[in-house]
N, C-alpha and C positions, 0 to 999 in steps of 0.2 A: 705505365706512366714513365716518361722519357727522367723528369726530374722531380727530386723530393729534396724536403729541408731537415735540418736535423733539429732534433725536436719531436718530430712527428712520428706515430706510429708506423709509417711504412718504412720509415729511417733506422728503426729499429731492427731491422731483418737482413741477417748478413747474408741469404741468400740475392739478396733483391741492393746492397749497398759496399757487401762485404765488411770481414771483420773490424778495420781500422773506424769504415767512418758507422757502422752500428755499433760500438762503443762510446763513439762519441758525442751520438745521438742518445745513447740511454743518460749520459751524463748529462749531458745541455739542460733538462728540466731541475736541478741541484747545486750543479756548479758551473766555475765562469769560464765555459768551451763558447771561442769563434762564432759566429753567425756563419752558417755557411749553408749549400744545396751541393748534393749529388747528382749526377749523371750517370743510373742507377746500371747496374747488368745487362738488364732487358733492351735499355735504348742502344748501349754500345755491342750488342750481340745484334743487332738488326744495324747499325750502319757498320760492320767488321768490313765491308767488301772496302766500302770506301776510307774507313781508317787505313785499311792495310797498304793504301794506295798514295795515304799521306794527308786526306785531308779530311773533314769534316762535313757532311752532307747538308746541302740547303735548310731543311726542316729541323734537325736537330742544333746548325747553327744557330737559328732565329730563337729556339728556346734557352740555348746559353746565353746571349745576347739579354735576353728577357729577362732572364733567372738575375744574372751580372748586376744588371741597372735594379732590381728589387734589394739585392746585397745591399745596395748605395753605391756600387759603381767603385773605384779606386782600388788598390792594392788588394790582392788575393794572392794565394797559396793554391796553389793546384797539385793535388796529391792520388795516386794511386789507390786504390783498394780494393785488393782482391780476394774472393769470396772465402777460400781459405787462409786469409791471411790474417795473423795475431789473433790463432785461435788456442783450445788447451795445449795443444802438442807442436804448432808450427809458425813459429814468426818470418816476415819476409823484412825484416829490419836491413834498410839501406841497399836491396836490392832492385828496387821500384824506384823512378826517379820521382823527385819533386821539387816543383818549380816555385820558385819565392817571387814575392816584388813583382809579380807579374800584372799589369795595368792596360786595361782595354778589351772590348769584346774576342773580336779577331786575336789579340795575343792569347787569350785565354784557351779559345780556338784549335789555337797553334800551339799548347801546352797540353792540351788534352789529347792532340794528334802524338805528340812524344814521348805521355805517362802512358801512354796505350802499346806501342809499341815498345817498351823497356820492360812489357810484363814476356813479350819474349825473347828478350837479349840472352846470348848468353848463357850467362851468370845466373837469372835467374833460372833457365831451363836446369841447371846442375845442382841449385840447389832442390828443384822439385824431382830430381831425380835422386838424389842423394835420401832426402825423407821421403822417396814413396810416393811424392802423389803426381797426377797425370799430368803431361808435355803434351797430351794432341785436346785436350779440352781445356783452356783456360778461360778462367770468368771473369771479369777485372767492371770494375765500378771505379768513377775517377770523382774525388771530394773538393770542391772548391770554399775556400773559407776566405773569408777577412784575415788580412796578413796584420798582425800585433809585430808594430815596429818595436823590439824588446830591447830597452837596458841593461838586461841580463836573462841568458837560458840556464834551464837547470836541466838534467838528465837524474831519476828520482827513483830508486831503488827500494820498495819498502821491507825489503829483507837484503843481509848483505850481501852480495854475489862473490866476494872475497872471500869471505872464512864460512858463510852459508847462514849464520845465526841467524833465526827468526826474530828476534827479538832489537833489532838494530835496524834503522835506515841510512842508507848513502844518499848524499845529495852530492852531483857532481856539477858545477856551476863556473860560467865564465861571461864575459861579455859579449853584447850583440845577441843575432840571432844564435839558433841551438846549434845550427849543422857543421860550425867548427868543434863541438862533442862530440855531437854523435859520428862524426867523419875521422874522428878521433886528431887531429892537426893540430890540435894546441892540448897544453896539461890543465886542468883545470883544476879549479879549488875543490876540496873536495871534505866535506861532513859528514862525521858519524854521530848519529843520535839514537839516546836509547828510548826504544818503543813506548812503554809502558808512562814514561813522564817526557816526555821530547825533551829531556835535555841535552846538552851539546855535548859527547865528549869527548871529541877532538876535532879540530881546524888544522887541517893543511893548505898554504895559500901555494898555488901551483902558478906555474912562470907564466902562463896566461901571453905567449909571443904574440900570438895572431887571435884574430877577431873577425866573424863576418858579422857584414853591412849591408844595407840596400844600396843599390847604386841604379842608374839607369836601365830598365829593361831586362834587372835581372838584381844578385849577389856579388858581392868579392871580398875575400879576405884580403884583411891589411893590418899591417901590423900596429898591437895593441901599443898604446902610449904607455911610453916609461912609466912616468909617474902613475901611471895604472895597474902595472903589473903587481906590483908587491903590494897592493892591496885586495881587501875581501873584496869578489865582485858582487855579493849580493849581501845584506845584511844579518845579524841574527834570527830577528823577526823574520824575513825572509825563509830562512830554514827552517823554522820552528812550521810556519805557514804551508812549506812545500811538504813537509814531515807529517804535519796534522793531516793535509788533506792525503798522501799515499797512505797512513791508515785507516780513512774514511773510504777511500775505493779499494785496500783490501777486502776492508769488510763488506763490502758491497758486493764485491765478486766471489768471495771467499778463498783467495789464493795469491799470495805472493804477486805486487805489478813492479813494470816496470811504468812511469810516465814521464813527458816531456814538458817543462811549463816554462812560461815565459813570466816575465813583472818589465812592467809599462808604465811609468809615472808612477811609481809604489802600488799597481794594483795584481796580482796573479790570474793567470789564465792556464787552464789546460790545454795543450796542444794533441796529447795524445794519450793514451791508457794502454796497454796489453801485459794478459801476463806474462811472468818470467818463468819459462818452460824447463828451463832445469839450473840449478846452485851447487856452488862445491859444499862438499860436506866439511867438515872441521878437518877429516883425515887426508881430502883434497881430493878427492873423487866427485865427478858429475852426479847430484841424484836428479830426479825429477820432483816438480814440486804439486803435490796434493789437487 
């Protein structure tokens, strides 16, 4: 089957979706993940001739095409995922591109022709040579979801990755969408809460310069308004909600995650889930985590 939705039991199988988007398929039936369909392993291992070439074959076009307009059509994310990717031992964090604000069959098309080919840039060849795993067989599933035009992204640690404690989560938050976090370009705000009662205890409001945005055909960072910097970009409530839900999907995984969530008119979504492969210990040494 060329495409699946998340949700569904085929969606679940990171040989056949890869890690990123069968995590987010196990979630989708619990919590508030994207609508979104895959473009599973199997279909993009049978048109490779013609991705590698640049474009997108007739017959699996017409299923994007299909799949898009069932979405509802309008703004999507078109995202990488690769079959070992954010699994126990190996995350591909920020080495895969992914395309925002992307609108239309054919651009979508043309997004899938460029998360395909970024699985061998480079960069990421050196990371998969660096951990060990294979450069001449790569597997890559590409997730297209409903893009959450977000008021504020959070980057959601439900252990610290700073001093290591279990017992602590980091929320790192700032305006717009996430990818000025996770791109690391702006300082974001950033919250510690203690596990056991989610309470706050302590707020850093970080200088929050820059912001990205949708814009035409794509993203652009621009700089965040004064009057916006020196305040919290997302609320208490906010925290308390992104903190709740990071110890509902430890507990579900049973291992330290990291997640991605966005808030939309006051509502949370999850963008993304994976665990967090290794923490510094109190002494400041990497351990791995359980």
């Amino acid at each position: 089957m060329p495409i699946v939705w998340l949700g569904e039991p085929e969606a679940h199988e990171p040989s056949l979706v890869g890690g990123k988007a069968a995590s987010l398929s196990r979630l989708a039936a619990e919590h508030p993940v994207p609508p979104g369909f895959v473009l599973t392993s199997t279909a993009l291992r049978q048109a490779a001739p013609e991705l590698q070439r640049g474009v997108v074959p007739p017959t699996l076009h017409a299923e994007i095409a299909t799949a898009y307009e069932q979405l509802g059509g309008g703004r999507v994310a078109v995202r990488s995922s690769a079959i070992d990717e954010d699994g126990d031992a190996h995350s591909f964090a920020g080495l895969h591109e992914t395309f925002l604000n992307v609108e239309g069959a054919d651009a979508v098309a043309e997004a899938v022709v460029r998360c395909y080919a970024s699985a061998f840039a480079p960069r990421a060849f050196e990371y998969r040579r660096h951990v060990g795993l294979p450069v001449d067989e790569i597997c890559l599933a590409i997730l297209v979801q409903a893009l959450i035009l977000a008021d504020s992204s959070a980057v959601v640690f439900s252990a610290n990755p700073i001093n290591g404690r279990l017992d602590e989560i980091v929320v790192n938050a700032s305006y717009g969408l996430g990818e000025s976090i996770v791109g690391g370009s702006t300082t974001p705000d950033t919250f510690v809460v203690r596990k056991v009662d989610l309470e706050i205890l302590s707020r850093t409001i970080g200088e929050k310069r820059v912001m990205t945005v949708p814009t035409r055909g794509g993203t652009r960072e621009v700089e965040t308004p004064a009057l916006l910097r020196g305040k919290p970009s997302v609320t208490d409530d906010d925290v308390i909600g992104m903190a709740s839900l990071a110890v509902r999907l430890e507990s579900t995984t049973g291992a330290p995650v990291d997640i991605e969530c966005a808030v939309a008119a006051g509502f949370l979504y999850v963008l993304q889930s994976r665990p967090i492969t290794t923490l510094r210990s109190p002494s400041g040494a990497e351990r791995s985590t359980p």
